[in-house]
C-alpha positions in Angstrom: 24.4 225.6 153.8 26.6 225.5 150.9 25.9 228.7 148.4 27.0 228.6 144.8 27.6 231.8 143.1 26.4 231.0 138.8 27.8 233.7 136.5 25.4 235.2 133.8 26.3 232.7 131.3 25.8 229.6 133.7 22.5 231.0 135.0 21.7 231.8 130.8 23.0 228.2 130.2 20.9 226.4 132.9 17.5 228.6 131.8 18.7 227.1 128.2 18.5 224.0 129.5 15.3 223.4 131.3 13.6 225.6 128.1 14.9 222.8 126.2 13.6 219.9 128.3 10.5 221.5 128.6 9.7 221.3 125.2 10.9 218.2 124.3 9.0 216.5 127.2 6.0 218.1 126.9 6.2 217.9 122.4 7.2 213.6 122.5 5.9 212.6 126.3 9.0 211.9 127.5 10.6 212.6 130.8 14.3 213.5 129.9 16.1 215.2 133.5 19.7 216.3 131.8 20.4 217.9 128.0 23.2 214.9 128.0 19.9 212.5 127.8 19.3 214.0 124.0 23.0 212.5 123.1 21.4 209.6 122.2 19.9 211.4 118.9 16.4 209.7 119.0 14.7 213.0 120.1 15.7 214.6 117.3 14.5 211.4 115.0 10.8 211.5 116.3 10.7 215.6 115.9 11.8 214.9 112.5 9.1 212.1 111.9 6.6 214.6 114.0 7.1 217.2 110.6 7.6 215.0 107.7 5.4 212.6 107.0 7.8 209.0 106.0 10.9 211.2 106.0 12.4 209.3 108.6 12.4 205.6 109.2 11.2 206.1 113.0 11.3 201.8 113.3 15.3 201.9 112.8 15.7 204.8 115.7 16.6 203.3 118.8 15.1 205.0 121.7 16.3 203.0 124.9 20.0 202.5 125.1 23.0 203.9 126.8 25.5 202.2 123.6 27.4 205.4 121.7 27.1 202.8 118.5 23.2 202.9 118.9 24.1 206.9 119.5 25.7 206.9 116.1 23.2 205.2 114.5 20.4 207.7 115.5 23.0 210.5 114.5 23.2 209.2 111.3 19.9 208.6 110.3 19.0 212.0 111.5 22.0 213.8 109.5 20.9 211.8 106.0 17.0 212.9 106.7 18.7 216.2 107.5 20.8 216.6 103.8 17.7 214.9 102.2 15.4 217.7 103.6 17.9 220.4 102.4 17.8 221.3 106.1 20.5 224.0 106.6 22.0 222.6 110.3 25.2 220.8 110.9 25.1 217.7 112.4 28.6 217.1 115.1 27.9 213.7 115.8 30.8 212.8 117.6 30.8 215.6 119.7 27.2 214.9 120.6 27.6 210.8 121.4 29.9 211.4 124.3 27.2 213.2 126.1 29.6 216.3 126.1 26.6 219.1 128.2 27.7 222.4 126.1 28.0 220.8 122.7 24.5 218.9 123.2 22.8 222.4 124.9 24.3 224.5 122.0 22.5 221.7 119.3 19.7 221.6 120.6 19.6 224.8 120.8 20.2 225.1 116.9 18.0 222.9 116.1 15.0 224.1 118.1 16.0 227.2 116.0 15.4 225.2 112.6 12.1 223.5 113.9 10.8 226.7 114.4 11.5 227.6 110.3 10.8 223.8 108.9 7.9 223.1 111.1 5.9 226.1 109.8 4.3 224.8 106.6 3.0 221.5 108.7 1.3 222.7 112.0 -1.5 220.0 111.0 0.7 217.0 110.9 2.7 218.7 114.4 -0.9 219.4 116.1 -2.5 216.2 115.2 0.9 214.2 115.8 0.8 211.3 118.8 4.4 210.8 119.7 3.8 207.4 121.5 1.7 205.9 118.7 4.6 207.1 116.8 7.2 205.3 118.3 5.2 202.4 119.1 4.9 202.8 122.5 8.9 202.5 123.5 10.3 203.9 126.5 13.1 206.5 126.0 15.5 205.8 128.4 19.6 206.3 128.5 20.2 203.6 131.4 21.6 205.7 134.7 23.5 205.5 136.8 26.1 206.2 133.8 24.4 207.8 130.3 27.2 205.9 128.2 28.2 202.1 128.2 32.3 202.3 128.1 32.8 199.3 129.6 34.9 196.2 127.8 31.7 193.9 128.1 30.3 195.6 124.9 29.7 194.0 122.2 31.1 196.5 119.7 34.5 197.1 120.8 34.4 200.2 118.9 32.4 202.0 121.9 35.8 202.2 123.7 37.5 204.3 120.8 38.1 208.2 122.0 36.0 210.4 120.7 37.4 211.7 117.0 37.4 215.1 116.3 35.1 216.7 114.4 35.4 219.0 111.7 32.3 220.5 112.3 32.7 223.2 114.8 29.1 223.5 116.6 29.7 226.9 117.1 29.6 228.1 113.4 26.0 226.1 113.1 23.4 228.3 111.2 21.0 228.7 113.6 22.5 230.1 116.7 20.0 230.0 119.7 22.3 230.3 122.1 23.4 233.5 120.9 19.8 234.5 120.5 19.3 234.0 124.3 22.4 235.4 125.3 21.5 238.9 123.9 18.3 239.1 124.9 18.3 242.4 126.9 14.7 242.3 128.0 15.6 239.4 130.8 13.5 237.0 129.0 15.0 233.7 127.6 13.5 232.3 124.2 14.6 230.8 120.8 13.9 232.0 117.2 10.1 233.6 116.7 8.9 232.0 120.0 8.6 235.2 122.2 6.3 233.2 125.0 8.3 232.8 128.0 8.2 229.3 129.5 8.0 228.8 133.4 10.7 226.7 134.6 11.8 224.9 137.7 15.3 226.8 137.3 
């Protein structure tokens, strides 16, 4: 029997982690297994949608794909509903599309932090809210075995590009969750003004 030793931040990162897919599963019905599965931006798109009301056009996101151009796409949308909504979180798209675990867990993590803040004002619209009405019913699915088409079948030879660097660090976001968690020195694990801790399978 093989037994692997974690170090605080791994075990801290994992918790993180199945916090994160917690929520998002049980706030949009999905069924999302990895952080790397929110790469594709679309979560983020339909929380969005799930606040403000025509805000974002939830018929141009793309919810089933493993393409990093349908990636961008979703990133983009998000980051123009994003500046439009005066939204104060940085938006590191290509750092995100490559399905890179630590820049997609420290995101999230941001942006659970902003929900917390710009859902406030609209806990109608977020209780009454039916994701899958929303998005008419699609699937969200990033096709396994492999998150992210790179082979030279696709039809958008841009896919095969390396990723460009950003120059948006995610570590300077705004909204640091991650730090949150990490000095948390009663053992629990939780973001922003959510002190309710969250059983996990982790």
């Amino acid at each position: 029997m093989l037994i692997v030793q974690l170090t605080p931040m791994e075990r801290a990162f994992m918790k993180c982690s199945a916090i994160i897919r917690k929520w998002v599963n049980t706030s949009l019905t999905m069924n999302i297994q990895c952080i790397e599965q929110l790469a594709s931006g679309a979560v983020y798109c339909q929380f969005i949608d799930m606040v403000f009301e025509g805000a974002m056009p939830l018929e141009d996101v793309i919810f089933e794909s493993n393409r990093l151009v349908d990636f961008r796409k979703n990133f983009q949308l998000l980051k123009k509903c994003i500046d439009e909504l005066q939204i104060p979180l940085l938006v590191p798209i290509e750092s995100l599309v490559w399905c890179d675990f630590n820049a997609n867990l420290r995101f999230a993590a941001d942006f659970y932090d902003a929900f917390q803040d710009f859902s406030a004002g609209h806990q109608e619209r977020v209780k009454n809210y039916n994701p899958l009405a929303a998005r008419n019913y699609q699937n969200f699915s990033m096709a396994s075995p492999t998150f992210v088409s790179r082979g030279t079948d696709v039809p958008n030879l841009d896919e095969l590009d390396p990723p460009v660097k950003d120059n948006t660090d995610v570590q300077t976001c705004p909204h640091e969750g991650l730090i949150k968690i990490m000095e948390n020195d009663d053992g629990r694990y939780y973001f922003g003004v959510d002190t309710n801790t969250l059983e996990t399978d982790v």
